[in-house]
C-alpha positions in Angstrom: 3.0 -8.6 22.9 -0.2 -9.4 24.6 0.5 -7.5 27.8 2.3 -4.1 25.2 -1.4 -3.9 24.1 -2.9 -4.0 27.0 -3.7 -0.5 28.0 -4.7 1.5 24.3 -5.2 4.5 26.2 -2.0 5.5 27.6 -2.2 9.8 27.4 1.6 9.0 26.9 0.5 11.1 23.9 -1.4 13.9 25.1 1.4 16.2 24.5 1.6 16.0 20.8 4.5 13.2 20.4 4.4 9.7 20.1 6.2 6.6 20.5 8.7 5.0 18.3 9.5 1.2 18.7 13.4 1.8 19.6 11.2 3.5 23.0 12.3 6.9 21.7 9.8 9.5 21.2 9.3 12.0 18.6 6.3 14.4 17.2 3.3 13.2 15.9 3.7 15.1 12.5 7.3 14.1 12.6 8.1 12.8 8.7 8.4 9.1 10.1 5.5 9.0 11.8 3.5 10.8 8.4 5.5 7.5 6.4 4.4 5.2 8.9 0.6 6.4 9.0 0.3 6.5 5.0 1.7 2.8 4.7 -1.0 2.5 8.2 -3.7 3.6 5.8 -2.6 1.3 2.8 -2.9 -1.6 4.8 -6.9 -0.6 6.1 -7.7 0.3 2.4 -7.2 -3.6 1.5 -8.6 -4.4 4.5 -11.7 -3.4 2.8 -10.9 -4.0 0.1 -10.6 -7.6 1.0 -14.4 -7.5 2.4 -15.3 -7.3 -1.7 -15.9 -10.9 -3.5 -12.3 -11.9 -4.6 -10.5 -14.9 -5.9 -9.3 -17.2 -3.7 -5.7 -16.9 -4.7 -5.7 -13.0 -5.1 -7.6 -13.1 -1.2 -4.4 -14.9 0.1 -2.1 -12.7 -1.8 -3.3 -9.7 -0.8 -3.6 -11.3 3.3 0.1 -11.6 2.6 0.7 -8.0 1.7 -1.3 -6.6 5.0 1.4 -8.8 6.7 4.2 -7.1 4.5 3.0 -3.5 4.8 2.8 -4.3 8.9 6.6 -5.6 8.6 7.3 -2.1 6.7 5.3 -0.1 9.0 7.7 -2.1 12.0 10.6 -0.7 10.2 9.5 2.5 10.3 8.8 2.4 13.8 12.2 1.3 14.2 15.2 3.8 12.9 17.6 1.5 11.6 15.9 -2.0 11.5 15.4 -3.9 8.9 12.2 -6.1 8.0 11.0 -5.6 4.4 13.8 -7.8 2.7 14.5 -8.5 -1.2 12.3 -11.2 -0.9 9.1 -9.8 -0.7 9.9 -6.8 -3.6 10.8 -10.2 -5.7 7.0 -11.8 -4.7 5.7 -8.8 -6.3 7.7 -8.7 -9.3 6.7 -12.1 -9.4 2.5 -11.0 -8.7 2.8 -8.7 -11.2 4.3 -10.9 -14.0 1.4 -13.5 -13.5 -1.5 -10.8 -13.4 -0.2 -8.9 -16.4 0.2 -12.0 -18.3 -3.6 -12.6 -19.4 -4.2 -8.8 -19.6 -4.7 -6.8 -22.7 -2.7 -4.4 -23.7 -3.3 -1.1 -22.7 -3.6 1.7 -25.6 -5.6 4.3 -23.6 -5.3 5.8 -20.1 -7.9 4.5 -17.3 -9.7 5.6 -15.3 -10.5 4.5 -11.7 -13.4 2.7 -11.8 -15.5 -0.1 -12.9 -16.3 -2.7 -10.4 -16.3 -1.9 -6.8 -13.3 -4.1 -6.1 -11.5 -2.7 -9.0 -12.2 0.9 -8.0 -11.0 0.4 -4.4 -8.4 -1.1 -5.6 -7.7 2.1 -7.4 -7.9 4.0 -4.0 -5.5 1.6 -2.8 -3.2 2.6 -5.7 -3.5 6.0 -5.1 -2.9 5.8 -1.2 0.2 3.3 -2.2 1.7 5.9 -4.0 1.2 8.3 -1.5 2.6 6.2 1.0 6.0 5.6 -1.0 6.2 9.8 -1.3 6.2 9.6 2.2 9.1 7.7 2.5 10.9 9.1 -0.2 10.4 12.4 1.7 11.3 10.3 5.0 14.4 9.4 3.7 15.6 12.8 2.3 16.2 13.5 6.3 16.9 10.5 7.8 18.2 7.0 6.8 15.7 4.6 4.8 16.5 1.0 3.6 16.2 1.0 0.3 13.8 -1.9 0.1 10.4 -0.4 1.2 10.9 1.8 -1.5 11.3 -0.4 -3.8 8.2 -2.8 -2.2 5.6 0.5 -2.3 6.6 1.7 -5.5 6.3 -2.2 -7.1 3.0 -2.3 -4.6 1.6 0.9 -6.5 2.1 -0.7 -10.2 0.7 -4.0 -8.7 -2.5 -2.3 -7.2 -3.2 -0.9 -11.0 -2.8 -4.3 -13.0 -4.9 -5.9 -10.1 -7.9 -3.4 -11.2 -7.6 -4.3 -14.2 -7.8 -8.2 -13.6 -10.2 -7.0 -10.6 -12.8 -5.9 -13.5 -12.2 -8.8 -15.8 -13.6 -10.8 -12.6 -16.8 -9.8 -12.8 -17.0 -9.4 -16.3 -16.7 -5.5 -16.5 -13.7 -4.1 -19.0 -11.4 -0.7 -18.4 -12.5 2.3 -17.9 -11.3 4.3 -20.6 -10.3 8.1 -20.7 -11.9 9.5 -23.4 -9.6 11.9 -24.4 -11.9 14.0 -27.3 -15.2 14.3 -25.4 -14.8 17.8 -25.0 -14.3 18.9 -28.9 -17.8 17.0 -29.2 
């Protein structure tokens, strides 16, 4: 791999298309490479969002996602490989189980906000969900494993509870929609 990354600035590009990993090319606003750059943009938001003061446990969990959304992002690249497997959509199910467990129950909508960490966790959400339309749209012309849609959309729900604890952290609480402020 070292000596694949060892010239970034190939002009290989200059022409509008780009590189797929099967060494096939296709356009730069082609839908996989749109999919591919959302779930790109996922994986920098907790990048940062991992520079924020975190729980140990939660730090290591969400290290583990980056490595999962670069696995999905390799499928991508790939048309017809396989790297996100049942496995990892089970970890979530598993994330969010834990996380929800201590949480109150919700009785009004959120909104984004609260702590930092919370709130770009939040942007993380948004960008998850974002991603996954991607690939839904992705996979309306072309063929899509069924398991990175399955791993963003259970990533998306995730990224909300995880605000929630994310505020509890620091001792903040939701951030609730007030739904009659403007009859006042």
């Amino acid at each position: 791999m070292g000596n694949r990354l060892s010239k970034i600035a190939t002009r290989t590009g200059d022409d509008g298309s780009t590189g797929l990993g099967d060494g096939s090319r296709t356009a730069k606003d082609a839908p996989r490479i749109h999919a591919l750059g959302e779930v790109d943009e996922l994986n920098a938001h907790i990048g940062l969002l991992l520079c924020e003061d975190l729980p140990a446990s939660l730090r290591t969990e969400l290290l583990e996602i980056q490595h999962d959304l670069f696995d999905l992002g390799g499928e991508l690249c790939i048309p017809g490989y396989s790297l996100i497997a049942e496995a990892q959509v089970e970890r979530l199910d598993q994330l969010l189980e834990k996380y929800n467990a201590d949480l109150p129950p919700l009785k009004e909508f959120i909104l984004p906000g609260g702590s930092r960490a919370a709130a770009q966790m939040h942007v993380c959400r948004t960008v998850c969900r974002r991603a996954e339309r991607a690939v839904v749209s992705l996979a309306h012309t072309e063929a899509v494993n069924r398991q990175p849609l399955q791993y963003l959309n259970r990533l998306s729900d995730l990224c909300f509870v995880l605000s929630r604890v994310l505020n509890r952290y620091v001792g903040d609480s939701d951030v609730l929609w007030q739904k009659d402020r403007a009859k006042k």
